[in-house]
C-alpha positions, 0 to 999 in steps of 0.5 A: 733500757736506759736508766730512766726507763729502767727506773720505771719499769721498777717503779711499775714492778713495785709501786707501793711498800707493801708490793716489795714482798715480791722482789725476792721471788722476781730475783730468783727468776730472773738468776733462772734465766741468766742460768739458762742464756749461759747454757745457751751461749755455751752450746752455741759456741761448742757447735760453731767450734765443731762447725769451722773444723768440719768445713776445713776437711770437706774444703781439703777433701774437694782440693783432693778431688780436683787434683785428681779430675786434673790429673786424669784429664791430662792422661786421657789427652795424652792416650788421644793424641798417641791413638791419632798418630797411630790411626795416621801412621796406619790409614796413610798407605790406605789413602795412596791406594784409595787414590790411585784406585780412582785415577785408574778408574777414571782413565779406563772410563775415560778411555772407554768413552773415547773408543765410543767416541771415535766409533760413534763418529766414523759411524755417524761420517758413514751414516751422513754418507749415505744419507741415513738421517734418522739413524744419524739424528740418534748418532748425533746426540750420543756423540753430543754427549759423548763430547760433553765429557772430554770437555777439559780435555779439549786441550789433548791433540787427539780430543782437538782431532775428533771434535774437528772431525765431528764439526765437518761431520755436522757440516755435511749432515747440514748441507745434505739436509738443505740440499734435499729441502730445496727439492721440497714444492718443485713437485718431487715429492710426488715423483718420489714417494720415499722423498717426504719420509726421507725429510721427516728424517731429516728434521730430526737431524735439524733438531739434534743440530745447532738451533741455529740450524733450524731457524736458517733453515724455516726461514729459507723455507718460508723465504722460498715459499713467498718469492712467487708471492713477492712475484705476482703481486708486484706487477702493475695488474695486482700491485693495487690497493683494490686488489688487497682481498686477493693477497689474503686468500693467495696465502689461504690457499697455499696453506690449505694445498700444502697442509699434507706436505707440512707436516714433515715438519715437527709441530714444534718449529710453528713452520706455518706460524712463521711463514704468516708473519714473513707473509704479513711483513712482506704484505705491509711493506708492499701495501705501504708502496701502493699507498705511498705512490698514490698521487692523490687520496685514495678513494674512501670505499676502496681504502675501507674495504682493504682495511677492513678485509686486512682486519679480518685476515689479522683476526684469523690469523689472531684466532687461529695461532692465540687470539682473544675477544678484543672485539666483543670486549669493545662493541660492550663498552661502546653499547654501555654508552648513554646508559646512564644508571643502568648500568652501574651494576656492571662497573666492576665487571667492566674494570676487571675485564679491562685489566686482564686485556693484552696489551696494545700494539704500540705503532709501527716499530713492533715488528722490530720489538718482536722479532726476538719472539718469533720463535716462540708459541704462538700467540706468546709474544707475536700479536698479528692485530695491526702488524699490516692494517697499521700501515693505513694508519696514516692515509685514514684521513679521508675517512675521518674527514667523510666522518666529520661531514656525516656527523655534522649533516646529521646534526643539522638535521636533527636540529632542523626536525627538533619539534622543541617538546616532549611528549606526555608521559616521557620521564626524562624530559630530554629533546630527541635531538640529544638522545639521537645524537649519540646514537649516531655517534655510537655508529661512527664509533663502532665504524672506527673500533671495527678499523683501527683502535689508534691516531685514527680514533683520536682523530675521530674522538676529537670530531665528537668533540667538535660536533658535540660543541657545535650541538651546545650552540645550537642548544645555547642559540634556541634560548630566548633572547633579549630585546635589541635594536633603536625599537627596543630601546625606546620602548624600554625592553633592551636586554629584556627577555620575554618568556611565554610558557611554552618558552619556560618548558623549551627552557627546561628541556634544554637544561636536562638535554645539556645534563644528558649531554654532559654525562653522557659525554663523560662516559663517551670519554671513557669508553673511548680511553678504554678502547684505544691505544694505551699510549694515547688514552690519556689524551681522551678527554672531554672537559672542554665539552662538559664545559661547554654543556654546564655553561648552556645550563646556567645560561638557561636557568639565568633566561629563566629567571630574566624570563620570570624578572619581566612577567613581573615588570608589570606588577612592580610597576603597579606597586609604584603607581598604588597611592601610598601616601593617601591611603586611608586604611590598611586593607587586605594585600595589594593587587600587584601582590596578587599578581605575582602569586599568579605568575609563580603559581602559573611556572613554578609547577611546570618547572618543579616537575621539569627540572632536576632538584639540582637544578630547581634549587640553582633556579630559586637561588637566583630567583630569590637573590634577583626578586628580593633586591628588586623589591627593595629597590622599588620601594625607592621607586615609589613616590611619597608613603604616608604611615598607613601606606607603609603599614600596608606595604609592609603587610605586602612584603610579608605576603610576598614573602610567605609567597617566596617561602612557598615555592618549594612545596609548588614545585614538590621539590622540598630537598633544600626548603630550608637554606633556600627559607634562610635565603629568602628570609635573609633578602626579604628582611632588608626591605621589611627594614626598609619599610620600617625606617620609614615608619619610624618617627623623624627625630630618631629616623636616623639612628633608626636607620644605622641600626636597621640598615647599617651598611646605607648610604647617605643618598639612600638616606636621603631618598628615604627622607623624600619618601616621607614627604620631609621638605627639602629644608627639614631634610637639610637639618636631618642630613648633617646630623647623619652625616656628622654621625656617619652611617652604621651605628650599632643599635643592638638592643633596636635591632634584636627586638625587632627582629625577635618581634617579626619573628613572633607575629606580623602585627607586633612587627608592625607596632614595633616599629613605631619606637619611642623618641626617646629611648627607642623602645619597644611598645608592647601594648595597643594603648601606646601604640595609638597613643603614640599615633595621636601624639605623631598628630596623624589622625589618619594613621591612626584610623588605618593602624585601628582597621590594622589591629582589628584585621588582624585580630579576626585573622587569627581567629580564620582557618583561612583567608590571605592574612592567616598565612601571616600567622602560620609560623 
């Protein structure tokens, strides 16, 4: 404690006199605890003094210890040391006898194996003397692999000796043995019983041989074998193209008659296996002459015929030494074609057969690529498809050529005997024409697989091509046309397109058999790319054709609107001969409204029921976006529109409007009712600005219209000043005043209201478009309407605008009648 601390602590001891009582009691205890620290301190310090001395005897005693462990350590190494030299003074005479026992060893095996060797080869010159080959096939191996153990001595005089020895050996054996299978098919081997015994024998010499020796000798024997072949049908009696048939069963038969006596030799030489593939290069070569040599095309049966029975020789011979289900596997893709959906399923199964498919004969240089394989199993590496039936390869022209002119008779045909309607209850809707087309080609395709798989089904799937193109011109050219020539032009109706019911379902039809073709063709390419030739597959392809298909459908569906735009040539022209600036009331909707009701209640079903959801979508987009401008633009068209006048053509487009939004559900088609209803809206909305400029009053009638319509132009502006029935002087005034502003003024709070008011309810919109002359505003009541009517001095305008409001109010209260559509929202 310091000193203040310490001087509270006493005072805290002691903080009256009478507490001082205490203080000797306090000293006497605290004496006691000095006492006691001292004792304590003293006992430390005696332990800590004993401690230091006992920890400097066990540090000497561990120094002792490890001296010690040191000292015995290097006595242990010594002893080691002493015992390796005297284990090596003792094992050293011992390795010099281990040595010299195994150089003994090895010299008495190597010399007994000599004595084998020399006997075995004075035995085996005896043996390939006499001719004994079964025994010298035995011989030979053991003096194979007698000579396998002196080949580091090859050196030594005497080992150089007998290996020579043994060569000559060998080359009599061999000469011997190709002496006697020269006699072999001369008919000896009838004459003399033991002969294919004794060449039964002889093949096992062959095999002890060299494998050289056995190749030379199959291919002498196979080379022999063809030469009478080679022979006859080099003559100029059966050196024809006609004659074909013949060469395949000439070797047919010489397999079957010589099938006993081939059995001399051992399966594993494949002897009938080789003399086929010298027999079809040989076949090729002579074929490829014959066609070479001709002075004009050959004929196409007879060239068919040739290919199709070297074919099936190929798939015999495919079968018969390692073949597969080539051909199966094709006739199914072909079959999948024009399925359509049914066949999704089987997709997958379809892929993973493909893949596990052997690979393609690769033209004309695979004999070449092969001829290291020949020797090995059959079916391994040698393919027998196309090793002769390629060489027609180039001269299948004329058949391609025949193909081309049936195909295209056919399609003529079809097109002539196309009735243009399907009958009831047919579920695709698609023109006959269309679905036989394929099916013939589907024919020529199974025609052409069954020959070849390579440049000639190319050639052909590029007739497909051209056929099907010519099919969309025929398809494109049944479409109605336009008016043309000085009659049509006269009458007003050039480029127009006419359209009876009748035409609208060809239409139709059309458009769902180009869908048909299109896809149909899409898998046509694919089957083709799997079928042919790897190295030609990415050459299929038939976007030119699906083209050609997708742009017959959009002409189509172009027509059918064209067709549908005149039908209501006659209703927009009665919209402009209505009187609409001296009608008195607003009425119910116009006749002309009416009439095109009529006109899509009419089509819309029969083409919602024809055409794809697809494509009736596309339709009533164009429809649509073709009507809505239209309407617009024929407002412009119509001569002076009084107040009422405009009020019932706004009502008009309202009706029309409720029409356009209808279409969908006329059709039964409702997928994308409502981007087609923003679609409708969004261009039916311009006209109903349209209509409302015009009623608005003259002072604010422009900035009514760069609001409304911002994106106008002063000469419509202008027009629409006529159309109110301005003079020409008033109209000048209100022009500069637009002009010098510009158009498009933004008028957020004009443009939001009205909008939100035709949204709510048509007859708001009506009286809200009527604004203020001074600000604009939108009037929410009846009272200000008609007050503003009687102050626009239009005492007409406000008689219709009563019957307006009074119609509408009974509307609301039907069920049913024209005007509760408007309120149906």
């Amino acid at each position: 404690m310091d000193k203040s601390s310490a001087l509270e602590y006493i005072n805290q001891m002691f903080p009256s006199e009478a507490s001082l009582t205490g203080v000797e009691p306090l000293m006497q205890k605290i004496h006691n605890e000095i006492r006691r620290v001292d004792a304590e301190i003293l006992v430390a310090v005696r332990q800590q003094s004993n401690s230091g001395t006992k920890a400097k005897e066990d540090l000497a005693a561990a120094t002792r210890a490890v001296e010690e462990l040191m000292y015995k350590i290097r006595e242990i190494k010594t002893k080691a040391e002493q015992s390796e030299t005297m284990v090596q003074e003792i094992c050293r005479d011992i390795k010099k006898l281990d040595f010299a026992k195994k150089h003994i060893t090895t010299t008495i095996t190597a010399l007994h194996r000599l004595t084998m060797l020399v006997s075995a080869v004075e035995q085996l010159q005896v043996m390939a003397s006499k001719r004994q080959y079964k025994e010298a096939a035995a011989q030979l191996e053991a003096v194979n692999q007698l000579c396998s153990h002196f080949e580091a001595y090859r050196d030594i005089p005497k080992i150089t000796e007998l290996r020579e020895k043994f060569k000559n050996i060998k080359q009599i054996l061999k000469s011997h043995v190709f002496s006697d299978f020269s006699s072999l098919g001369t008919g000896k081997e009838t004459e003399e019983t033991n002969l294919l015994q004794q060449l039964s024998d002889a093949c096992l010499v062959v095999d002890a041989l060299e494998p050289s020796v056995r190749e030379e000798l199959v291919n002498n024997f196979c080379s022999r074998e063809l030469t009478s072949y080679e022979q006859i049908f080099e003559g100029a009696e059966l050196a024809k193209l006609d004659k074909t048939e013949r060469r395949y069963a000439w070797i047919k038969r010489r397999i079957r008659t010589n099938e006993e006596i081939w059995k001399i030799f051992p399966p594993s030489w494949h002897v009938p296996y080789r003399l086929c593939i010298q027999f079809c290069k040989k076949t090729r070569k002579q074929l490829e002459e014959i066609l070479n040599n001709l002075k004009e095309k050959p004929d196409v049966g007879t060239l068919l015929l040739a290919l199709q029975r070297t074919l099936e020789f190929e798939d015999e011979l495919a079968e018969k030494f390692g073949g597969g289900t080539q051909g199966k596997e094709t006739r199914n893709d072909i079959e999948e074609i024009g399925r359509g959906e049914s066949t999704g399923q089987n997709v997958s199964d379809i892929r993973k057969k493909y893949e596990k498919k052997l690979a393609a004969y690769q033209g004309n240089d695979a004999e070449e690529k092969d001829a290291n394989k020949e020797l090995s199993a059959p079916g391994a590496g040698f393919n027998f498809r196309g090793i002769i039936s390629s060489c027609f390869e180039r001269h299948l022209t004329v058949y391609i050529e025949l193909e081309e002119k049936t195909l295209m008779e056919n399609l003529e045909k079809l097109v002539q005997e196309e009735t243009w309607d399907i009958e009831e209850g047919n579920q695709n809707n698609v023109l006959s024409s269309s679905m036989q087309l394929f099916l013939i080609i589907k024919r020529s395709l199974k025609r052409c697989t069954a020959l070849t798989k390579n440049q000639t089904l190319l050639n052909l799937f590029r007739v497909f091509q051209r056929i099907l193109k010519a099919y969309a011109t025929k398809l494109f050219a049944r479409l109605p046309k336009g008016g043309t020539g000085i009659v049509a032009a006269a009458t007003g109706m050039d480029g127009q397109i006419k359209t009876s019911d009748r035409d609208e379902r060809v239409i139709c039809y059309i458009v769902n058999s180009a869908e048909y073709c299109h896809t149909t063709s899409g898998e046509l390419a694919e089957s083709v790319s799997k079928i042919i030739d790897s190295h030609l597959a990415q050459m299929v392809d038939m976007s030119e054709v699906q083209d050609e298909f997708s742009a017959v459908i959009t002409k189509s569906l172009v027509t059918l609107v064209h067709g549908l735009e005149t039908k209501f040539d006659a209703e927009m022209a009665a919209m402009t001969r209505v009187p609409w600036s001296t009608l008195e009331n607003v009425g119910d909707q116009s006749e002309y409204v009416n009439g095109i009701n009529m006109i899509l209640t009419t089509s819309i079903p029969v083409l919602g029921r024809l055409l794809s959801p697809v494509y009736f979508q596309f339709f009533l987009d164009k429809l649509a976006s073709s009507l809505g401008p239209r309407f617009y633009a024929n407002i412009f068209k119509c001569k002076q529109i009084s107040e009422t006048g405009a009020q019932q053509m706004l009502l008009d487009t309202q009706a029309v409007k409720t029409i356009l939004l209808e279409i969908p559900s006329l059709g039964r088609q409702t997928s994308g009712a409502a981007s087609y209803s923003k679609f409708v809206s969004r261009e039916m909305s311009k006209a109903e600005a349209l209509l409302k400029v015009i009623l608005s009053p003259i002072d604010s009638v422009a900035d009514t219209y760069r609001a409304l319509l911002p994106e106008g132009t002063p000469m419509e502006f202008q027009r629409i000043l006529e159309l109110k029935g301005l003079k020409k002087a008033d109209q000048q005034t209100i022009l500069d005043d637009f002009n010098k502003h510009g158009p498009g003024i933004t008028q957020p709070s004009i443009t939001q209201s009205v909008v939100t008011t035709v949204q709510s309810s048509p007859a708001a919109a009506v009286a809200s478009v009527i604004p203020s002359s001074t600000s604009l505003g939108l009037i929410t009541s009846r009272e200000d309407v008609l007050a503003r009517a009687a102050a626009l001095g239009r005492g007409a305008a406000t008689t219709g605008f009563k019957r307006f409001l009074a119609l509408t109010e009974a509307a609301k209260d039907r069920k049913d009648g024209p005007f509760r559509k408007l309120f149906n929202a």
